[in-house]
N, C-alpha and C positions, 0 to 999 in steps of 0.2 A: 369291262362293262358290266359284269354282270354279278359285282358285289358291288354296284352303284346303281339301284336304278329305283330305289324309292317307292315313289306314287305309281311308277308308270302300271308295274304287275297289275295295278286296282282299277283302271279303266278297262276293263273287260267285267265286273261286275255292277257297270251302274244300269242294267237293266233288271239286277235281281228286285223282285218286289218284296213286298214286308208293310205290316202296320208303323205309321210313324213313331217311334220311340222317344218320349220328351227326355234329351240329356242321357239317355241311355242309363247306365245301372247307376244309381245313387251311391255317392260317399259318404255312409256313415260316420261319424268322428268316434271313433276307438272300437269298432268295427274291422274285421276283416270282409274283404271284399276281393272276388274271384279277378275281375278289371275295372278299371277305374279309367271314366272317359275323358281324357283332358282338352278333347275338343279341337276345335280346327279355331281360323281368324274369328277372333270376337266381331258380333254385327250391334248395332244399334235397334232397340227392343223398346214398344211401349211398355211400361213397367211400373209399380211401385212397394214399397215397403209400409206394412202397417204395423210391425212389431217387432222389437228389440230386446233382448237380455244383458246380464250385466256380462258377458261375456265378449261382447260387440256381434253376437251371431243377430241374425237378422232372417225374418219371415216378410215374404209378399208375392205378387204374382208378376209374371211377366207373359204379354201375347205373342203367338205366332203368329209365324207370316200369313195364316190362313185366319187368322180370327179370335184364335182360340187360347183364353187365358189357361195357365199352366202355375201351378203354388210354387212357389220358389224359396228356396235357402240360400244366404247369402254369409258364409264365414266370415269371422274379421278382418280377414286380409284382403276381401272383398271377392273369393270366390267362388260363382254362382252353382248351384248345385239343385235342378229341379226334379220336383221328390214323384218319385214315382207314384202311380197306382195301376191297378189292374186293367186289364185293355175294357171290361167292361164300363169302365167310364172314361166320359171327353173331356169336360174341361175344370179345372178344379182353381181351386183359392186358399192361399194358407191367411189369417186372420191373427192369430198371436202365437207367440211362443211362450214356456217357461225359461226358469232357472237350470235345469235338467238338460231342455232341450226338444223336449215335446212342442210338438206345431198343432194348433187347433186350427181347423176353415169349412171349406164344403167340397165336394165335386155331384157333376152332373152325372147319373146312371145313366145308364141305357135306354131311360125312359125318359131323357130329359130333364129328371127332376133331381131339385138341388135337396146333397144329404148329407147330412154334420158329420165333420169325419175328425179323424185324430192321428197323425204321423208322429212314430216314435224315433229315438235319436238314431236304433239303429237302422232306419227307415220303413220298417214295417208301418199298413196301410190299415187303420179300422175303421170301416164304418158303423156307427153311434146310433143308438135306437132310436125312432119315434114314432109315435104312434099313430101316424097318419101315410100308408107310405105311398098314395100319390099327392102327399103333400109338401111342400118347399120349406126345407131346416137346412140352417148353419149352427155354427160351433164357432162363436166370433172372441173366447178367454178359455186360458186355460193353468193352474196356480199350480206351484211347487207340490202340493201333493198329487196331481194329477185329477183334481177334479176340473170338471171344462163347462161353461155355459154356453147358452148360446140361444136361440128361437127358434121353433117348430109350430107345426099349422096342424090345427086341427079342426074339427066340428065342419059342417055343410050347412050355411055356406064354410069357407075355411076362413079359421081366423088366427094371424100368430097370437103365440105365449111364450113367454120366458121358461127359458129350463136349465135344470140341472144335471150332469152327470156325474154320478162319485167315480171314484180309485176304478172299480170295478164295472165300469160303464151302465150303470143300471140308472135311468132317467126319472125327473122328481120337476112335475108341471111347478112355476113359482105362482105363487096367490097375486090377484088381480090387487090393485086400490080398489077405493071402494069407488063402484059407480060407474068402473073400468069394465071394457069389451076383451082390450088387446095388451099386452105388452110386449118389449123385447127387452132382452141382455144384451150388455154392451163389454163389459169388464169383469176383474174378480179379483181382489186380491189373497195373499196368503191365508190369509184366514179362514177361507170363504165369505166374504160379504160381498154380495152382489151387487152394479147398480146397472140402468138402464131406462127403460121409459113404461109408464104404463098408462094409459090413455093417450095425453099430452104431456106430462108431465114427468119430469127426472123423477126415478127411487129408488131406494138402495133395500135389499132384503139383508137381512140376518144370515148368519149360519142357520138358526132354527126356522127360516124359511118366512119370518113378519116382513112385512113389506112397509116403507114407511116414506113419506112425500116429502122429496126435497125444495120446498118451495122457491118461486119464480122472486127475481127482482121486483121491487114496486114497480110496475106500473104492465108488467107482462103475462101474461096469458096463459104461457107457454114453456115448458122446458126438454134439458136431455143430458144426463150424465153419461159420460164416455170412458171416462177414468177411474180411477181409485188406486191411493198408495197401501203401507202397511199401517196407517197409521188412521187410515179411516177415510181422508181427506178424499173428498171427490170434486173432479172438473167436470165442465159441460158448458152449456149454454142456456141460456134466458133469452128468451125472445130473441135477438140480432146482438147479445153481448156474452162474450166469454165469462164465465163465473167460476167460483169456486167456494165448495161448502163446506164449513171446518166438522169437522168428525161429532158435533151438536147439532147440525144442521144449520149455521148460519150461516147467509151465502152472501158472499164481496162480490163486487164486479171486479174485471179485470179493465186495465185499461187498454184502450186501442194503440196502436201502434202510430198514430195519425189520427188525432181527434175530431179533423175534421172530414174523417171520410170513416162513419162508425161503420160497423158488422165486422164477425169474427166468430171465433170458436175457440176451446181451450178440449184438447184429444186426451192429453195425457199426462201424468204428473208421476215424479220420484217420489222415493221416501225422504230426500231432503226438502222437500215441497216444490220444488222446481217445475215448469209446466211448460208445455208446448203446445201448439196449433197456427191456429191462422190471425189474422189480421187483414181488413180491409186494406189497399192503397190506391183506390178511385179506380175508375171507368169500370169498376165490374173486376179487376183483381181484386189478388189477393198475396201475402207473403209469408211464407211460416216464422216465428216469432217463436220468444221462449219466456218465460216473467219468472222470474227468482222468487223467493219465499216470501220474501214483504212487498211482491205484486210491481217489481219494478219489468217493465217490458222493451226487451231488444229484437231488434229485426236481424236474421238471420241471411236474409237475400237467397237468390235463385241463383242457378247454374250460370255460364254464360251462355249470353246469347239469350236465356228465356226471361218470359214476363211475370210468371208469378210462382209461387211456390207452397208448400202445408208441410209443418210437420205430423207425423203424427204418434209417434212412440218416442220416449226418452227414456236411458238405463239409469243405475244409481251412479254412472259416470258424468253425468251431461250430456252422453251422445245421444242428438236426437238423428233420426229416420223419419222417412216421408216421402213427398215430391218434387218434384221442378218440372213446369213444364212451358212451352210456347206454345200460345192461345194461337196462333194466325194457323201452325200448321197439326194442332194436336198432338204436339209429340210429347209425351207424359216419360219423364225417364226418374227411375228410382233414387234416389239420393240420401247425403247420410252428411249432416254435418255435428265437426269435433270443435269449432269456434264460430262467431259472425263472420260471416265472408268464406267460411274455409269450408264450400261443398265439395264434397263427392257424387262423380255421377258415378253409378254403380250399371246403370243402361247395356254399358256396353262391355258386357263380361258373357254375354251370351253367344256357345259356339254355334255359328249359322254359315262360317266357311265349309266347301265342298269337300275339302282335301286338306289331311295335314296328317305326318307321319312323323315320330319322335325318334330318336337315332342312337341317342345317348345318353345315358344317367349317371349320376355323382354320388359318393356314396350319402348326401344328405336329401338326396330326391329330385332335385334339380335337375330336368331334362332338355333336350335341345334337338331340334329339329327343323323342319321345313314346314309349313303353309301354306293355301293359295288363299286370299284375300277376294274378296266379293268381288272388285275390281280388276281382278287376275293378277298374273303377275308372280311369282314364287317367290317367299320370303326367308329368309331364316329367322328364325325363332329360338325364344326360350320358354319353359314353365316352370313357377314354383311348383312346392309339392305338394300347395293346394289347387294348384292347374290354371293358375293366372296367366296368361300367356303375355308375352313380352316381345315385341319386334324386332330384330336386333338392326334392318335395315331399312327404316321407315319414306327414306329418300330413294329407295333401290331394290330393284328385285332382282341382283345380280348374287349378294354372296353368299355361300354355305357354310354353314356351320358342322365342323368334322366332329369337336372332342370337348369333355368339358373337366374341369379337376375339381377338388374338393374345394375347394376356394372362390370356386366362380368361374373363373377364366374360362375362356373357353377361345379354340380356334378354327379357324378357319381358310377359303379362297376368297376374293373379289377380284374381279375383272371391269370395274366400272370406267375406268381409267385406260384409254386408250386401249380399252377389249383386251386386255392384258389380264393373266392370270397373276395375283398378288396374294403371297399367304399373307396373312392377318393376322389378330388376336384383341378379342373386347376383354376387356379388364369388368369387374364384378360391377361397375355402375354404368355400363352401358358403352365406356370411350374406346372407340375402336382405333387400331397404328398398326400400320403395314412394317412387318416382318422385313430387316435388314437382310439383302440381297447377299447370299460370295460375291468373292472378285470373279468376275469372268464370266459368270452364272446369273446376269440381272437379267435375262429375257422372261422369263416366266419362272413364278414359284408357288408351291401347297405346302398348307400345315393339315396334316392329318393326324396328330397327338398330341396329347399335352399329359404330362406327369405333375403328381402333386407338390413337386420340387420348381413346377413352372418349365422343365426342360421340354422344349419341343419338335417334334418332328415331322419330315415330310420329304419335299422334294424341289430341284432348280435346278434350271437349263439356260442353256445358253444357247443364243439365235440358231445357230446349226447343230447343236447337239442333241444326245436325249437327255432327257429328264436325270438329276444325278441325287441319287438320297443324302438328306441333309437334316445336320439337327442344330437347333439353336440352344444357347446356355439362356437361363433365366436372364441374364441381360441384353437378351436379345442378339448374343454376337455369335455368326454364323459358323457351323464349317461342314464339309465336306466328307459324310462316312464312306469307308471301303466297300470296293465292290468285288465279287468275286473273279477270280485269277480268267483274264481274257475278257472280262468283260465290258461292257461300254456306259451299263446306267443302272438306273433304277428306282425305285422308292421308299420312304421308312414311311410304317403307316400304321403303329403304335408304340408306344414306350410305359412301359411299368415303373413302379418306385423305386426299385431297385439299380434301373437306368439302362434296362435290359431291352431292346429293340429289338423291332420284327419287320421286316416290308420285301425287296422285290430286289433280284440281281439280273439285268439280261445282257445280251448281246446282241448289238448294234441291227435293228431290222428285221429284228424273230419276234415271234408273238410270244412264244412260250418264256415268258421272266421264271426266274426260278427264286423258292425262297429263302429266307436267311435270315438271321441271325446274328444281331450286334451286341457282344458281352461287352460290359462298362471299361475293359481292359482294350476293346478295339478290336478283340478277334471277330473274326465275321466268318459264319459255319452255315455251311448249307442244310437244311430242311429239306429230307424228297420226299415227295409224295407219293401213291398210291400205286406200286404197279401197274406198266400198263400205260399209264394215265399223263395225258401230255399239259393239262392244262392244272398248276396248281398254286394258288392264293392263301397267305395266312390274312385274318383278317383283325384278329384282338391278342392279347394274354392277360396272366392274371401275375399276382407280385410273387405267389411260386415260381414260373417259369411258363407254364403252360400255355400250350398257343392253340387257337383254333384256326378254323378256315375248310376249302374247299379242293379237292383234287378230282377233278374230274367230273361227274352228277353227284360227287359222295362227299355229306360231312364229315369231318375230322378234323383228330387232338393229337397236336404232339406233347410229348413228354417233355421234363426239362433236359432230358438227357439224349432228346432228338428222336427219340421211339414214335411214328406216325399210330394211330387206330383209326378205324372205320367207325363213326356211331352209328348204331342201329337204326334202318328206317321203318318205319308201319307199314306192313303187307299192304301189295299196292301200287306202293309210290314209287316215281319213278328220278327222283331228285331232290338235294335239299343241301344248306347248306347251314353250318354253324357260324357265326354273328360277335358272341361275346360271351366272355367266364369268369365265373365271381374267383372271390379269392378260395373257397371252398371247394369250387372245381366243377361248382352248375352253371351248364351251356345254355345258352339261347339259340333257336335259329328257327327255320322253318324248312316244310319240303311241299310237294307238290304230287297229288294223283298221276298228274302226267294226260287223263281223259280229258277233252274235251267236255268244258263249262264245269267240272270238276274243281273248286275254288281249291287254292292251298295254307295250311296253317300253320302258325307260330306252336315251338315245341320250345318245350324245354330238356333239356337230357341230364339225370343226376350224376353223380360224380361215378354208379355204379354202369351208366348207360341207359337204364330207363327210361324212354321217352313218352314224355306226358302233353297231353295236347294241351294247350292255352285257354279258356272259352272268347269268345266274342261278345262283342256287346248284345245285345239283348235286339234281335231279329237281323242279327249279321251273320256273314257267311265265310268270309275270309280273313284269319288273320296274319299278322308279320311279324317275328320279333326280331329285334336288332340287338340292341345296348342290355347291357347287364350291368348293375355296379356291384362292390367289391362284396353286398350282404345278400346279391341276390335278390334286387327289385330288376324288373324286364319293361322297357318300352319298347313300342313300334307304333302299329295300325291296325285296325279294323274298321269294317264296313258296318253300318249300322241297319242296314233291313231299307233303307230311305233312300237310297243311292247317294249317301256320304262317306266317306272314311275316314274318321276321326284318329286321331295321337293316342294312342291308349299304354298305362302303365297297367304289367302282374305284381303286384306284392310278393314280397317271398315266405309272408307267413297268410298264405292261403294252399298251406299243404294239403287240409281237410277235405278242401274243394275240387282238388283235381282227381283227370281220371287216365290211369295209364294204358297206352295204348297196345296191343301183340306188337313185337317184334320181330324182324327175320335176322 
């Protein structure tokens, strides 16, 4: 029981309090980072995206359950990653990204008021000058060299202005038109050339700061440029029609999407001239659209299920970003389409499940674990190693997922089926097939390993018998491993590449299984454990030989030549055990104070014995480590300060960040 018991440790601290943490510590991309939160069951999030690079990474915000919008990053595989800032502000907005990876937007101070900020790739937070500062600025562009525009308020009463920030954040008010009170920025391309609005009217400024009017269609009043490529060309709108002005300032209309139901907008345009936005389609919708470079316009469609939709970013790919939403119930979810017809909701990438713990890692990042779904219910799960989570029993919250190999595979139990325990195995596209039974041995069976060769191991019994360790060949054809002399059962409950097995020898109606030892030749050699000590579990190894596990309250490693050690615990503690070992010889595990509300942590222990504490996610208190793969990345659990406990991976190249603990 008690190298199985997951989430349970964690329901003793969902009274810890803590400031709410959005998504916990940010993943920077080529960044090291101390943990990385992979989240629990993704929930359903009002949301959207207002900006894209040619990378398919993607900038917007999504709300929480309390109200409160949060800036949001979206990678190209589509996984969400909401960017931190300082507790002293609430609710923030990212508005564009670059080429680099820079996020421009705003967030709220502490005072309420909205202030142009700037998120860099490695997710560092700055807030941008302006010179008002109980006045309301954003930061709505920001170009490959890292200058950023955006509006700020000045004068009493307050009124906005367009502005600029260079490389070095130092702000540069842009000159009115003439005749103008107000303006704002809207865009910016590589060059620096601005455009935006100044009175009513669309204009694009200079690098040298002239401001110059991009005039309205015959017969309108009114304009607003939203876009710009590198070529000059700006989108926007004229009165109730999407337009577009060629880098002389001549401006087309665009055509509607349904000529007889006009209004619309054009957001955004490539450097191939390609452009995106909206389009009218009656009763007060609207559908995001895209019009190629000689102005021809296709309808893009909404999600299912919803009534209307906007683009509003498009890369030098075609790939436009934006929305989808249904008008009846307000539900606004983010979206990303790569053809007509072909969205993505990206909505529901947001972790807002209570509980979810990761158990095991493959050496390309691919993790596997448990969840509980808003709904309840425990799932097993997968994540990439961007932390997209995957369900692997969408019908069922009966099976688990033990192991996973470099390939995918991964195994596991289900019991769905006449309450019966069935080991299992999902192949890398999700198809799941019950594990061919021994003869004699079909009452119940587990897969608890799987080797990069597909060989797998575990255990099967028979109606009156015990449990009898079993491994299967990559064809799935069963057999029967040795048990030790006198004995009646037991279990395999990992296997290496080399085809080296570890699991459990007992005798008929004892608690205490003893452990062991299956070399590729069939000998089967006992493992003892700790002086003393009646109860003892291996629980991993690595393709040297190495085994870890538990004897007694104490973690430890055997040799490959059977030698048991004690690993060192932190003065203190009164328990702990080891999990998993790279190929290198670094352990994962965790121990435990032992005091009373004293939460316990994920360690890691080096190949010399050092034990180095794990951190937590950012206002957590307890965490878990389990899985190690063969370079030394760690998954498990942590609590987030919220009363959640999210899946969380260690990186193994965040040596610089950790901190080692005394030994006894």
């Amino acid at each position: 029981m008690r190298g199985k018991f997951l989430l349970c440790r964690f329901f003793s601290v969902l009274a810890i309090g803590g400031a709410l943490v959005a998504g916990g510590a940010p993943e920077a991309a080529g960044a090291s980072v101390p943990v990385v939160d992979l989240g629990a069951f993704p929930v359903d999030s009002d949301s959207r995206v207002a900006g894209i690079n040619d990378t398919g990474t993607m900038a917007g915000v999504h709300s929480t359950a309390a109200g409160g919008s949060i800036a949001t990053r979206w990678n190209a595989d589509g996984a969400v990653i909401p960017l931190a800032v300082p507790s002293t502000y609430r609710m923030t907005e990212a508005r564009a990204i670059n080429a680099k990876g820079f996020i421009a937007g705003s967030a709220y101070d502490d005072l309420s008021i909205r202030r142009p900020v700037l998120w860099r790739p490695d997710g560092s937070f700055t807030e941008l000058s302006s010179p008002d500062r109980y006045g309301h600025s954003e930061a709505t562009a920001v170009n490959t060299a890292g200058a950023v525009a955006g509006t700020v308020t000045i004068g009493s009463p307050p009124v906005e202005r367009a502005a600029r920030w260079d490389a070095k954040g130092v702000m540069t008010l842009l000159p009115l038109a003439s005749g103008d009170s107000r303006s704002a920025a809207t865009a910016m391309n590589d060059a620096g050339v601005i455009v935006g609005t100044s009175g009513t009217q669309a204009v694009r400024w200079k690098p040298d700061g002239t401001v110059v009017k991009l005039a309205p269609l015959p017969g309108d009043d009114r304009g607003s440029a939203e876009g710009i490529n590198s070529a000059g060309v700006v989108v926007g709108s004229s009165g109730a029609h999407p337009v577009r002005w060629a880098a002389n300032g001549t401006a087309t209309p665009l055509p509607y999407l349904h000529p007889e139901h006009p209004g619309g907008s054009a957001e955004a345009i490539n450097d191939s001239g390609v452009v995106t936005g909206r389009s009218s389609i009656g009763s007060g919708h609207h559908t995001a659209v895209v019009w190629d470079d000689r102005g021809t316009v296709t309808g893009l469609g909404a999600l299912p299920g919803h009534d209307q939709s906007a683009g509003a970013a498009i890369n030098a790919r075609g790939v436009v970003a934006g929305e989808s939403e249904q008008t009846a119930t307000r539900g606004r979810h983010a979206a990303r389409w790569t053809a007509p017809g072909k969205a993505v909701d990206l909505s529901r990438s947001f972790p807002g499940g209570d509980r979810a713990e990761a158990s095991a890692i493959n050496v390309h990042g691919q993790a596997i674990g448990q969840s509980l779904p808003p709904d309840g219910g425990m799932h097993a799960v997968t994540w990439t190693p961007g932390g997209v989570l995957t369900d692997l029993s969408p019908d069922s919250n009966t099976p688990e997922a033990n192991a996973v190999n470099a390939h995918g595979v991964i195994v596991g139990t289900d019991n769905r089926k006449l309450n019966k325990d069935r080991a299992i195995r999902w192949e890398p596209d999700g198809t799941m097939s019950a594990l061919k039974e021994p003869e004699y041995y079909t009452y119940r069976s587990r897969a608890y390993g799987i080797n990069d060769s597909g060989v797998i191991v575990g255990s099967a019994s028979s109606r009156r018998g015990s449990p009898h360790p079993t491994r299967w060949a990559p064809d799935g054809t069963p057999s029967l491993l040795p048990v030790l002399p006198g004995h009646a059962g037991g279990a395999a409950k990992a296997i290496n590449n080399r085809g080296v097995i570890i699991g459990s020898s007992g005798i008929r109606n004892e608690t205490n299984d003893h452990v062991v030892r299956w070399d590729p030749d069939g000998t089967v050699t006992e493992l003892m454990g700790l002086p003393g000590e009646k109860y003892t579990h291996a629980v991993a190894l690595n393709d040297r030989g190495d085994v870890v596990g538990y004897s007694g309250e104490y973690p430890v490693r055997w040799s490959p030549d059977g030698r048991i050690t004690k690993l060192p615990l932190p003065e203190g503690t009164s328990r702990g055990q080891a999990n998993g070992i790279s190929d290198t010889g670094v352990v994962s595990g965790w121990y435990d104070f032992g005091a009373a509300g004293d939460p316990g942590q994920g360690v890691r222990w080096a190949p010399d014995g050092t034990v180095t504490v794990l951190p937590s996610l950012p206002g957590g208190h307890e965490t878990k480590a389990n899985g190690i793969n063969a370079v030394g990345d760690i998954v498990g659990s942590s609590d987030n300060g919220a009363g959640q406990v999210h899946a969380v991976r260690w990186p193994a190249t965040w040596d610089a960040e950790i901190r080692p603990v005394v030994t006894r």
